[in-house]
PyMOL Python script that loads the backbone (N, CA, C, O; Angstrom):
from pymol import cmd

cmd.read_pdbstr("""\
ATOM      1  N   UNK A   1      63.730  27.156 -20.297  1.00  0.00           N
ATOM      2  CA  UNK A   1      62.311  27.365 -20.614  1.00  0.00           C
ATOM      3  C   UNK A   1      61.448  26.368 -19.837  1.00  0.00           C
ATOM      4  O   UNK A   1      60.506  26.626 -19.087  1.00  0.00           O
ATOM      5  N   UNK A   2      61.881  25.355 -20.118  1.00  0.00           N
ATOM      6  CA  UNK A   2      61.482  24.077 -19.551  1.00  0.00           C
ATOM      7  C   UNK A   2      61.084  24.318 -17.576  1.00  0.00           C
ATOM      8  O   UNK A   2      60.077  23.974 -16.957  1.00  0.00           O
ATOM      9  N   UNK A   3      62.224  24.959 -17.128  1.00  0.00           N
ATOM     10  CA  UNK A   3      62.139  25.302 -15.577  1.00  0.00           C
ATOM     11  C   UNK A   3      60.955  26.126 -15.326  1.00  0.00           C
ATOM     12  O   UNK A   3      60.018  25.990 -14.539  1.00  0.00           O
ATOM     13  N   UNK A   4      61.330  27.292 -16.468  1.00  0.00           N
ATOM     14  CA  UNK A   4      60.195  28.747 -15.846  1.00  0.00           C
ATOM     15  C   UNK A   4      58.798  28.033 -15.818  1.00  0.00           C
ATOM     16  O   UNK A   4      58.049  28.117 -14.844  1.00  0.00           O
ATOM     17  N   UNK A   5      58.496  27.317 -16.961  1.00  0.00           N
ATOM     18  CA  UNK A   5      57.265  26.686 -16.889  1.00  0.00           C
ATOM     19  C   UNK A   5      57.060  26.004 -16.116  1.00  0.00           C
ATOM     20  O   UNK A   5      55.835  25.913 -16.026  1.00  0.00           O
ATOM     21  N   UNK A   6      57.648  25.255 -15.259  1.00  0.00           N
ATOM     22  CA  UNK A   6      58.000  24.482 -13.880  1.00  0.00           C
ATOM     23  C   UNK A   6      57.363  25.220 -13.102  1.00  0.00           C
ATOM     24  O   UNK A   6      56.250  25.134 -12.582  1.00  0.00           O
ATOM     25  N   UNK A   7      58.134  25.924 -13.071  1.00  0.00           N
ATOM     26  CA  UNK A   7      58.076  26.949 -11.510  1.00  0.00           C
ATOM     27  C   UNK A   7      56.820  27.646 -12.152  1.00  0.00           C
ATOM     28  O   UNK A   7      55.799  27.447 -11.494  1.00  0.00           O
ATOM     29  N   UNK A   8      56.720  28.098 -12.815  1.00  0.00           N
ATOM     30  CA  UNK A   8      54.692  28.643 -12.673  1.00  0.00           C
ATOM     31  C   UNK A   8      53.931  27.804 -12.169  1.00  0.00           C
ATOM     32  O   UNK A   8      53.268  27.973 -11.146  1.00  0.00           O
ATOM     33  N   UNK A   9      53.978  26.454 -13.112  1.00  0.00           N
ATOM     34  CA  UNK A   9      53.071  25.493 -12.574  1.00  0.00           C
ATOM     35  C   UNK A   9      52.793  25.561 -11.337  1.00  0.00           C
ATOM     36  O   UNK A   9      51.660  25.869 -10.966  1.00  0.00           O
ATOM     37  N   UNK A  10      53.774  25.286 -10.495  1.00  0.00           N
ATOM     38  CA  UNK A  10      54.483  24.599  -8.899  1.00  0.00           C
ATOM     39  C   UNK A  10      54.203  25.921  -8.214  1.00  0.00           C
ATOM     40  O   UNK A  10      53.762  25.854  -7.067  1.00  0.00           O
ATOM     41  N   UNK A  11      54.388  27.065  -8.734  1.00  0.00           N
ATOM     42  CA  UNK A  11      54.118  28.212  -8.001  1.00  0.00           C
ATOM     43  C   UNK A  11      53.023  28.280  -6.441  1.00  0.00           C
ATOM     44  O   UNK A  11      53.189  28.515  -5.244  1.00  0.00           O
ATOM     45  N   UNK A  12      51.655  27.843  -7.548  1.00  0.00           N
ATOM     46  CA  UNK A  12      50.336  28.663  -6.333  1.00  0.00           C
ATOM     47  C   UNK A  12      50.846  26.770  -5.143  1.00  0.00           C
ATOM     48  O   UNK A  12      50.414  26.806  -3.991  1.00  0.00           O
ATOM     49  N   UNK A  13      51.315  25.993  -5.379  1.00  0.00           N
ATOM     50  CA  UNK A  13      51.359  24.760  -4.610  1.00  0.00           C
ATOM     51  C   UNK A  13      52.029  25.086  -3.081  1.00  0.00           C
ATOM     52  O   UNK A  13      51.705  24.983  -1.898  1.00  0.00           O
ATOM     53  N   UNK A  14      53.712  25.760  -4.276  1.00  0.00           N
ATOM     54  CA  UNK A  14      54.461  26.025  -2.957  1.00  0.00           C
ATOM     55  C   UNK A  14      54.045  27.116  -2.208  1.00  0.00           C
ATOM     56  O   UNK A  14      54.285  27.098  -1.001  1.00  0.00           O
ATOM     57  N   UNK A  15      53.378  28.209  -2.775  1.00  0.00           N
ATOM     58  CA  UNK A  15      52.880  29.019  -1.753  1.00  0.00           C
ATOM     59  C   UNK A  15      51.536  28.535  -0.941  1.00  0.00           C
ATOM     60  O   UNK A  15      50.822  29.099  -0.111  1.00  0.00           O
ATOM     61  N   UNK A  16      51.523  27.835  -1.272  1.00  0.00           N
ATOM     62  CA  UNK A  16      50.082  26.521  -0.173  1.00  0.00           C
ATOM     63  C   UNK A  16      51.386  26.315   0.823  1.00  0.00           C
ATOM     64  O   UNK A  16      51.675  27.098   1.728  1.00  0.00           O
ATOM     65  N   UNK A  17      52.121  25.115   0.486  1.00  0.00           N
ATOM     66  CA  UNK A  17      53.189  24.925   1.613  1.00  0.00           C
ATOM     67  C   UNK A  17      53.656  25.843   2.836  1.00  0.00           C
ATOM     68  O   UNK A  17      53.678  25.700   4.059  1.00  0.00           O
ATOM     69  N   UNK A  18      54.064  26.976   1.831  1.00  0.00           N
ATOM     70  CA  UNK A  18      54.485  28.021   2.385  1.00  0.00           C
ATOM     71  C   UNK A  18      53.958  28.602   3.286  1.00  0.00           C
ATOM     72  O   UNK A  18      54.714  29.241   4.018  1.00  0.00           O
ATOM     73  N   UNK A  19      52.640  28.617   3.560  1.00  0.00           N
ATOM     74  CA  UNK A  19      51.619  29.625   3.881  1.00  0.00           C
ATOM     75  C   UNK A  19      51.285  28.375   4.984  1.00  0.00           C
ATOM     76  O   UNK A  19      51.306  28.804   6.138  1.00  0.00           O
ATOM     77  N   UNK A  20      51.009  27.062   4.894  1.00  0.00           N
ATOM     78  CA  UNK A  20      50.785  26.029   5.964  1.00  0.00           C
ATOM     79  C   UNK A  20      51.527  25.869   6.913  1.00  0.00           C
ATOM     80  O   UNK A  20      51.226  25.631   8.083  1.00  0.00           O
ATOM     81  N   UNK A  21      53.355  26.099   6.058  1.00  0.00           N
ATOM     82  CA  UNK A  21      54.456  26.030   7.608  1.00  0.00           C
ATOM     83  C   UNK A  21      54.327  27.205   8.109  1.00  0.00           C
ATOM     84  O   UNK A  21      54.555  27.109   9.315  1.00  0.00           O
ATOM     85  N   UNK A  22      54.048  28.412   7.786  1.00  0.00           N
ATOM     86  CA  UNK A  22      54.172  29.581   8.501  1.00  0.00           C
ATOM     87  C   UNK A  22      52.734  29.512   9.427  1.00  0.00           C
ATOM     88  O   UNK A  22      52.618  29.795  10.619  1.00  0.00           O
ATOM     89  N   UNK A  23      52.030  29.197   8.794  1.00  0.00           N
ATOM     90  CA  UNK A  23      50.634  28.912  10.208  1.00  0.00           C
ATOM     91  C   UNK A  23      50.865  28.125  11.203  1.00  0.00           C
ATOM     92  O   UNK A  23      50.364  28.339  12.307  1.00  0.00           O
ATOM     93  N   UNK A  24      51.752  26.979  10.928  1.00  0.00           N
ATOM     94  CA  UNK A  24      52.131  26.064  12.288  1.00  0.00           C
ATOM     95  C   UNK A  24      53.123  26.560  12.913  1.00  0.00           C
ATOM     96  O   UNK A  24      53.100  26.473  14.141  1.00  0.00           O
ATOM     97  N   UNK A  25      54.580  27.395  12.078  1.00  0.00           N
ATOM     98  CA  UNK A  25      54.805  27.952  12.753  1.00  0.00           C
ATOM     99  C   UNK A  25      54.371  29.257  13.977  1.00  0.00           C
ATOM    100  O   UNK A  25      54.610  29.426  15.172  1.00  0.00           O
ATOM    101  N   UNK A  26      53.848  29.780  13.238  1.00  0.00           N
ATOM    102  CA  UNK A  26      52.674  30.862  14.321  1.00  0.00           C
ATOM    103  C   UNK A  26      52.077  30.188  15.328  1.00  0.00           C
ATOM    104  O   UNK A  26      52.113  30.795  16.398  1.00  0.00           O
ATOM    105  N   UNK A  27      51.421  28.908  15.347  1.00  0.00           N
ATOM    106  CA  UNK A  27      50.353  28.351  16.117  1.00  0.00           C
ATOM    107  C   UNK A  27      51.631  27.890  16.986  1.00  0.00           C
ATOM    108  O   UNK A  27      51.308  28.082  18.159  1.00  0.00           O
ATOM    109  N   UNK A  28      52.850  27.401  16.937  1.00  0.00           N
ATOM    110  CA  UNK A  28      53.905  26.827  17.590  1.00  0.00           C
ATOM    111  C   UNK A  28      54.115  27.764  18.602  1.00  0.00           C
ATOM    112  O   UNK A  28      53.993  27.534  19.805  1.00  0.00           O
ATOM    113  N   UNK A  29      54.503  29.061  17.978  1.00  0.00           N
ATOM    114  CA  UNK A  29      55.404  30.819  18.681  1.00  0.00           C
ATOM    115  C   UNK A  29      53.716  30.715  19.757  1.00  0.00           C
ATOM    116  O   UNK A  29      53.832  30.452  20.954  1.00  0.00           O
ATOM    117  N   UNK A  30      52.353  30.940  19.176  1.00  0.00           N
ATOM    118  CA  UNK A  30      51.068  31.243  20.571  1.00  0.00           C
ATOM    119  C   UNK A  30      50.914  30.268  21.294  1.00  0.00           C
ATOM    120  O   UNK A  30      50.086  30.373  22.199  1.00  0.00           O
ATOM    121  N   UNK A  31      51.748  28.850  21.114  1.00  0.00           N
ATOM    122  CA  UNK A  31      51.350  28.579  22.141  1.00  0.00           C
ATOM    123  C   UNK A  31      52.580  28.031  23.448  1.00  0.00           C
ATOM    124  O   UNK A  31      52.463  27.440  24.522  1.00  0.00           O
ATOM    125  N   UNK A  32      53.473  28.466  22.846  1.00  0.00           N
ATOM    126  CA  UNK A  32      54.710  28.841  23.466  1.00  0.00           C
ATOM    127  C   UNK A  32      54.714  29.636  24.362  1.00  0.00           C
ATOM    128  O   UNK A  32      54.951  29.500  25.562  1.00  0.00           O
ATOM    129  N   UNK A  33      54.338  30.822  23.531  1.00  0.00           N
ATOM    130  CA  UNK A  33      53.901  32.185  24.180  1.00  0.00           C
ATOM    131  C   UNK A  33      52.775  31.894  25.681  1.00  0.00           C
ATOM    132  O   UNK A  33      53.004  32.229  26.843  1.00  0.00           O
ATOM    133  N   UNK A  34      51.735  31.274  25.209  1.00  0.00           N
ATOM    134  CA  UNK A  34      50.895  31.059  26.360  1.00  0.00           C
ATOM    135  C   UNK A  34      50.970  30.246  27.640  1.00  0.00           C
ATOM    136  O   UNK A  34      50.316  30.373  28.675  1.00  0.00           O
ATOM    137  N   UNK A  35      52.158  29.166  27.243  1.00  0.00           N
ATOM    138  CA  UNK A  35      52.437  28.782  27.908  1.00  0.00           C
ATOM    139  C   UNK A  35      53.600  28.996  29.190  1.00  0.00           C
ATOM    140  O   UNK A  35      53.801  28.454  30.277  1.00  0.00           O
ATOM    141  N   UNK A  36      54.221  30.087  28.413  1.00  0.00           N
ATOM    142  CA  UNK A  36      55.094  30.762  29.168  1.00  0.00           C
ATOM    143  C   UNK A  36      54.239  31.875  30.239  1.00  0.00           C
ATOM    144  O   UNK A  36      54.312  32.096  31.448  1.00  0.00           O
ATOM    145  N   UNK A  37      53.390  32.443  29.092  1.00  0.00           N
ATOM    146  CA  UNK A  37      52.654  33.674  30.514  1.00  0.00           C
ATOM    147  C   UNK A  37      51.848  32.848  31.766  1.00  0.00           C
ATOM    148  O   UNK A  37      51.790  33.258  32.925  1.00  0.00           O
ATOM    149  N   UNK A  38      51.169  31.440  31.201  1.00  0.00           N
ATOM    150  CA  UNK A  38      50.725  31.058  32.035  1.00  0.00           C
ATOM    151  C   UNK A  38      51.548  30.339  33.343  1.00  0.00           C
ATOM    152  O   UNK A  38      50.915  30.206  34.391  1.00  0.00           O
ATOM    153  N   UNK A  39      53.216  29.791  33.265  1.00  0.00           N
ATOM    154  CA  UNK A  39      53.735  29.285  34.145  1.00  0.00           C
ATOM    155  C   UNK A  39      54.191  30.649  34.741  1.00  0.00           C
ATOM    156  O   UNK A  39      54.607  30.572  35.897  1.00  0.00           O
ATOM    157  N   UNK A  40      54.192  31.964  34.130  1.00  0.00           N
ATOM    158  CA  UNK A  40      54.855  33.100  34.674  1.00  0.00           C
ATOM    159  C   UNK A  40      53.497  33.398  35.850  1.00  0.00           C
ATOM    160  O   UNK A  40      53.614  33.284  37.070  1.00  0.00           O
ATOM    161  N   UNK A  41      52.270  33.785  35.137  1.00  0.00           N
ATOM    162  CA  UNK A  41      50.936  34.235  36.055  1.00  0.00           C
ATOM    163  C   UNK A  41      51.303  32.828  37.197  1.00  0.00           C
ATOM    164  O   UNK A  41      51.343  33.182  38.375  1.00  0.00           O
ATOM    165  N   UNK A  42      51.496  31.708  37.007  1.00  0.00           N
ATOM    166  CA  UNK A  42      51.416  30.924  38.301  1.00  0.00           C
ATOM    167  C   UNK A  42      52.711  30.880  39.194  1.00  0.00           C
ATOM    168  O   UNK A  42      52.742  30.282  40.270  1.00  0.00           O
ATOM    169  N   UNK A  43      53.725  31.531  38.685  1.00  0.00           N
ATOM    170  CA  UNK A  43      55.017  31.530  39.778  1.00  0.00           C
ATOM    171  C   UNK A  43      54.391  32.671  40.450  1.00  0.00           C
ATOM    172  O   UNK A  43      54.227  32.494  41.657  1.00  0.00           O
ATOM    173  N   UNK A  44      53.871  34.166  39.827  1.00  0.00           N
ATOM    174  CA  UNK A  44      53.631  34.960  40.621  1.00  0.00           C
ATOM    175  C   UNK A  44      52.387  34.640  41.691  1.00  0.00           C
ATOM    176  O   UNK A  44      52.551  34.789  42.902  1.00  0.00           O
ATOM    177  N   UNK A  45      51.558  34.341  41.312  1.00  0.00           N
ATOM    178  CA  UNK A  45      50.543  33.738  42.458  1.00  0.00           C
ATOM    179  C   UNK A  45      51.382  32.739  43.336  1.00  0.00           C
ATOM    180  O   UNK A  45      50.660  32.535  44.312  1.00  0.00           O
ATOM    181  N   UNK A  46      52.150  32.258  43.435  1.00  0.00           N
ATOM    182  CA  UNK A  46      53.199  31.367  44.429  1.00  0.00           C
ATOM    183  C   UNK A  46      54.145  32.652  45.084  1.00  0.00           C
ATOM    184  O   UNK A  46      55.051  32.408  45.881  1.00  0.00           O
TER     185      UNK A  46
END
""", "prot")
cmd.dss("prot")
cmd.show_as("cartoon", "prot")
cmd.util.cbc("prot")
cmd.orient("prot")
């Protein structure tokens, strides 16, 4: 009993967490991403 009430509490927190690593992850993958098209657009101009 003691847990479930836990985990409600803690609930909307960890989905804050949750929702913050998945935005950095995303912001990590675009600019990965951009950085790849951009060394790709400059090999082809070479």
């Amino acid at each position: 009993m003691k847990y479930i009430l836990f985990q409600i509490d803690y609930d909307p927190f960890i989905r804050m967490v949750m929702m913050f690593m998945a935005m950095r992850m995303l912001m990590r993958m675009i600019v990965m991403v951009m950085m790849l098209s951009a060394s790709a657009s400059s090999a082809h101009s070479i």
